[in-house]
C-alpha positions, 0 to 999 in steps of 0.5 A, spaced: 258 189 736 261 193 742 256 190 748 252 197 751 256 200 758 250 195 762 253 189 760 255 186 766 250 186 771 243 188 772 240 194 770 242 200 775 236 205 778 234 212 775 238 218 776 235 222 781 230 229 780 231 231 787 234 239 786 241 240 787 243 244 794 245 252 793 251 249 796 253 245 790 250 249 785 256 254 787 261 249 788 259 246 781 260 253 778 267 255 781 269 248 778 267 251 771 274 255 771 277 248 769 271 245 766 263 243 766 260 240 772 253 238 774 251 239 782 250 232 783 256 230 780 261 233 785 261 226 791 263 222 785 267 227 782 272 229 789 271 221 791 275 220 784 280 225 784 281 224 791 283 217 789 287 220 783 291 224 788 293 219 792 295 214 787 300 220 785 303 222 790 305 216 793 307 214 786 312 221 786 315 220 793 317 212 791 319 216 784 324 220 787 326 215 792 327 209 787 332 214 782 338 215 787 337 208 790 338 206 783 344 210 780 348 209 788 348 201 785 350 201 778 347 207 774 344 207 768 347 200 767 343 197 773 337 201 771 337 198 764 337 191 767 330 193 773 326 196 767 327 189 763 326 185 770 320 189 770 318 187 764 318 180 765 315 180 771 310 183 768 308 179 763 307 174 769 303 178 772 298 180 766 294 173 766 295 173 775 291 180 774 286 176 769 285 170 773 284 175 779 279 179 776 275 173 774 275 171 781 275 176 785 269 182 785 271 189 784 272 191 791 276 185 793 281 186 787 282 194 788 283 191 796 289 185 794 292 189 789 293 196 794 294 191 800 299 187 796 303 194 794 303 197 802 305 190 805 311 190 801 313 197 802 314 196 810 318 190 807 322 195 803 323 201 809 326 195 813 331 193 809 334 199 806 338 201 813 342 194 811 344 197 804 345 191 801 347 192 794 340 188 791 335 192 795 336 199 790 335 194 784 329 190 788 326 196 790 326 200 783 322 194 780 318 194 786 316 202 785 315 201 778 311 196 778 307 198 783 306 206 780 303 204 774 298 199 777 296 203 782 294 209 776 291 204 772 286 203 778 284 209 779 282 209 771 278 203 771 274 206 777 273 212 773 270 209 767 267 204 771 262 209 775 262 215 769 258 213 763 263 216 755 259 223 756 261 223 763 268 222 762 269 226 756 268 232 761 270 229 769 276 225 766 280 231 765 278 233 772 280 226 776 286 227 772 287 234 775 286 232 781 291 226 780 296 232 778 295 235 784 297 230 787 304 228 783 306 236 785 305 235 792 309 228 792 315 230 789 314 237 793 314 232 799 320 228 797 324 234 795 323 237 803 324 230 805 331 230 802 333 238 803 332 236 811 336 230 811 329 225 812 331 219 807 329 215 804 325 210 809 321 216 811 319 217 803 316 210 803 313 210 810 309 216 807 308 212 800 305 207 805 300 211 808 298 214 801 297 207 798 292 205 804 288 211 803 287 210 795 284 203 798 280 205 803 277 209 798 277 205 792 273 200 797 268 206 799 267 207 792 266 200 789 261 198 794 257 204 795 255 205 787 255 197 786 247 197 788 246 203 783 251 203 778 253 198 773 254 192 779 262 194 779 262 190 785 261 183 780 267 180 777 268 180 770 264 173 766 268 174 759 270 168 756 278 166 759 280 168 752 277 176 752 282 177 757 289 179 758 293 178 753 286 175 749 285 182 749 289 184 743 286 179 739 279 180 741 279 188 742 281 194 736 281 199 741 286 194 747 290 193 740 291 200 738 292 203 745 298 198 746 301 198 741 301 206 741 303 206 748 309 202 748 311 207 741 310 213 745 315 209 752 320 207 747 320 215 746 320 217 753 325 212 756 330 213 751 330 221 753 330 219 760 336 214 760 340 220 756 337 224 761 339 220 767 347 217 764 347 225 764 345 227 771 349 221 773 355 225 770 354 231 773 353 227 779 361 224 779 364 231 777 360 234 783 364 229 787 369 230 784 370 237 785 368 237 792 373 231 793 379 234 793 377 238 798 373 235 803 377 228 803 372 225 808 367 225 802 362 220 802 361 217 795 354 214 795 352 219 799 354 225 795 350 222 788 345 220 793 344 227 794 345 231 788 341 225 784 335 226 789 335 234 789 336 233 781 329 228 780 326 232 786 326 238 781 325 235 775 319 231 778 316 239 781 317 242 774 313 237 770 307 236 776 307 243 775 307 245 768 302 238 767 297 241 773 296 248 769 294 244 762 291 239 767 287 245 770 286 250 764 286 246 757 286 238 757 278 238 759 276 244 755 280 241 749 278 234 749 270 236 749 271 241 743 277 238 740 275 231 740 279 225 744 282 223 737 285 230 735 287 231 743 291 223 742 295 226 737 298 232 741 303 228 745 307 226 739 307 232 736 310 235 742 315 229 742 317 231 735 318 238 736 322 237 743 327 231 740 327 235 733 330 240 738 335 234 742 338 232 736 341 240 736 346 238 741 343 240 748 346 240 754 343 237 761 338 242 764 336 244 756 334 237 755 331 236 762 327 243 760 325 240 753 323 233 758 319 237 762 315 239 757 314 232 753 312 229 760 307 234 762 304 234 756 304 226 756 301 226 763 296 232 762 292 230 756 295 224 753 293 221 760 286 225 760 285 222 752 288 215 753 282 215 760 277 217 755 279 211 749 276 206 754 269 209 756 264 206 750 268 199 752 266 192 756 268 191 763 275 186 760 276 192 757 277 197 762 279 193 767 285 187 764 286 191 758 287 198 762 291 193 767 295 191 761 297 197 757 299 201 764 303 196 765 306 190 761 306 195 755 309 201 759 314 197 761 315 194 754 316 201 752 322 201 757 325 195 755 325 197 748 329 203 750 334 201 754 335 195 749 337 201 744 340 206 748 345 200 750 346 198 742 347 205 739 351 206 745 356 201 746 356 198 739 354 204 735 358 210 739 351 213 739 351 220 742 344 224 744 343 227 738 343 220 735 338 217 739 334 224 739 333 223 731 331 215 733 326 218 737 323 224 732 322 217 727 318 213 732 315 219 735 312 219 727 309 212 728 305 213 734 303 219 731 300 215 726 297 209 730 294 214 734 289 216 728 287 209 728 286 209 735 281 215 735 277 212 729 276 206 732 274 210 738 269 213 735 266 208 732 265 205 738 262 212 741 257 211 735 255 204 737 255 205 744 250 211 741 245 207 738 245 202 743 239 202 748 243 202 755 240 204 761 244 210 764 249 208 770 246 212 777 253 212 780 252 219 781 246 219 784 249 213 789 254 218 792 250 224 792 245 220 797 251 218 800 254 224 801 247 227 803 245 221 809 252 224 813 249 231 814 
């Protein structure tokens, strides 16, 4: 039986009564635009969307950077190797995240991680100026690795400190805010780049964004662990209900795994063909300036036209998320359900691949990208968030670890393995690989159910548990009134 949301820790304290100021009853109904907010929830929920929007931004900037350092080492084919570098050292990492939540409590684990994260890179700005050929393939798996787990922090914090009603309505929000922050971290990168900064400037900024997320994280933990459900205690589940053990111990950590790595496969395999495309064009931009311009610089010409092309893709898709984000994932996912919201990814993978396999050209596949990404990072996102709300603490922190992760790269791996196949041995093309990709966006599809139904069966046993409700809220609230 699923163990009640205080299953970790003593019994927190009793929301307070106290009336809400006329200032947050007006902030709470100006936010109901996007969705429903209570007055006293408004400190936790600025404190977690500001977080969000952190972890975002710097992912962003570090995502655009990365790709023309990549594509300058060995294209797609360098690509392929980071992405499978990545998975391996994930699956190092999987048991080390394990072990560490084992060992350290909640705010000391968000304050390693982050801290490990910003010190490698410093390291990384000060090794680009050599160009040796190793650091853009070094700092791809870096950035890859490090993108995911900061996201994945803000999620376990989340449902941490929201109970499931909670995070049913606020979740969409978080994300919301994270949205805001993806838009501005690639609206960033891109100036960056039109300005001729750099790179080492993009990783410099990513590094102020990763220690703020940090000094947040350890504001939240710390401030709710008397009042919340303990977040500041470390896990106490048995060595083999965590990491990898999850999988066996846990439907709901199954089923998301498994479902998530179906779904990266799908993505991955669209953005390789995105990327040998781009890379592509890239050449024929050289080329044609070339003739002209004997002095051209090479790497520094793709390095450009790659930049500009993923500063734009990365706007676009930030863009058309934060509008879902803002104005359907929270209304969708309150009426709709999270297991109908699950669905509407591979939906949309079907429609935009069944679309792909017609034959399109590269600024239509990059269209047809944007909207499968944006849907993935708007309500897919926002529902995935939910699937762990009724779950115990291993589950919302390893096994939220875990998937964002190990699984996502996974997914990655997987893709470039086929794409490299079907390419090299099978003479594939795009429309082949799209027509892959409309099947395996079927299976998730259904994977996708089965996930919604355990999801609700633990919604119903977390119902019939008598758990005391979590005062994270009220925690923050006084917080945020002592400061006045």
């Amino acid at each position: 039986m699923t163990p009640p949301r205080g299953d970790e820790g003593a019994a927190p304290l009793p929301p307070s009564t106290a009336p809400a100021s006329a200032t947050s009853r007006a902030a709470a109904r100006a936010l109901r635009v996007f969705g429903h907010v209570e007055p006293h929830e408004l400190p936790l929920l600025g404190a977690l969307a500001a977080s969000g929007w952190l972890a975002l931004a710097g992912h962003y900037a570090l995502k655009t950077a990365r790709e023309p350092l990549v594509q300058a080492t060995g294209g797609m084919i360098a690509k392929g190797w980071a992405t499978a570098l990545q998975a391996l050292l994930l699956a190092a990492l999987v048991p080390l995240y394990a072990w560490l939540c084992r060992r350290l409590d909640r705010a000391r684990l968000v304050a390693a991680a982050l801290a490990a994260s910003a010190t490698a890179l410093v390291g990384f700005a000060t090794l680009l100026p050599t160009a040796a050929p190793w650091v853009g393939v070094a700092f791809y798996v870096f950035s890859g690795i490090h993108g995911l787990l900061a996201v994945a922090l803000v999620w376990s914090v989340a449902s941490e400190l929201l109970t499931t009603a909670q995070g049913h309505r606020l979740l969409p929000l978080v994300a919301l805010g994270a949205g805001c922050g993806a838009l501005c971290g690639s609206w960033l990168a891109a100036h960056r780049f039109e300005g001729g900064a750099g790179i080492p400037a993009l990783l410099a900024l990513s590094a102020l964004f990763v220690v703020g997320q940090l000094l947040l994280g350890l504001w939240l933990l710390r401030r709710c662990a008397a009042r919340s459900r303990s977040p500041a205690r470390r896990l106490v589940a048995p060595e083999t209900t965590i990491g990898f053990g999850l999988l066996r111990h846990s439907a709901t950590v199954r089923w998301l795994a498994t479902a998530v790595l179906l779904l990266n496969v799908v993505n991955t395999t669209g953005e390789l063909v995105l990327a040998q495309m781009a890379g592509a064009a890239a050449d024929q931009s050289y080329a044609a300036l070339a003739a002209s311009q004997p002095g051209l610089d090479r790497t520094a010409h793709v390095r450009a036209f790659l930049g500009g092309f993923y500063a734009q893709t990365h706007f676009a898709v930030n863009a058309v998320t934060l509008l879902l984000q803002a104005f359907v994932a929270s209304r969708l996912l309150q009426r709709a359900g999270v297991g109908r919201v699950l669905g509407w990814l591979p939906l949309v993978s079907v429609g935009t691949w069944s679309l792909a396999a017609l034959g399109l050209g590269l600024y239509a596949v990059r269209a047809a990208k944007v909207l499968e990404n944006a849907t993935d990072y708007s309500l897919g996102t926002s529902a995935r968030a939910a699937v762990l709300l009724p779950t115990g603490a291993a589950e919302r922190w390893s096994g939220r670890q875990q998937v964002d992760t190990f699984f996502v790269r996974a997914g990655d791996l997987l893709a470039a393995g086929l794409v490299l196949v079907a390419v090299q041995a099978g003479g594939w093309g795009a429309r082949e690989l799209a027509a892959v990709n409309v099947l395996l966006a079927v299976t998730a599809l259904g994977v996708l159910h089965a996930l919604g139904r355990e999801h609700e069966r633990r919604v119903r046993t977390e119902r019939s548990a008598p758990a005391a409700l979590p005062a994270a809220v009220d925690a923050l609230r006084s917080a945020a009134t002592s400061h006045h």
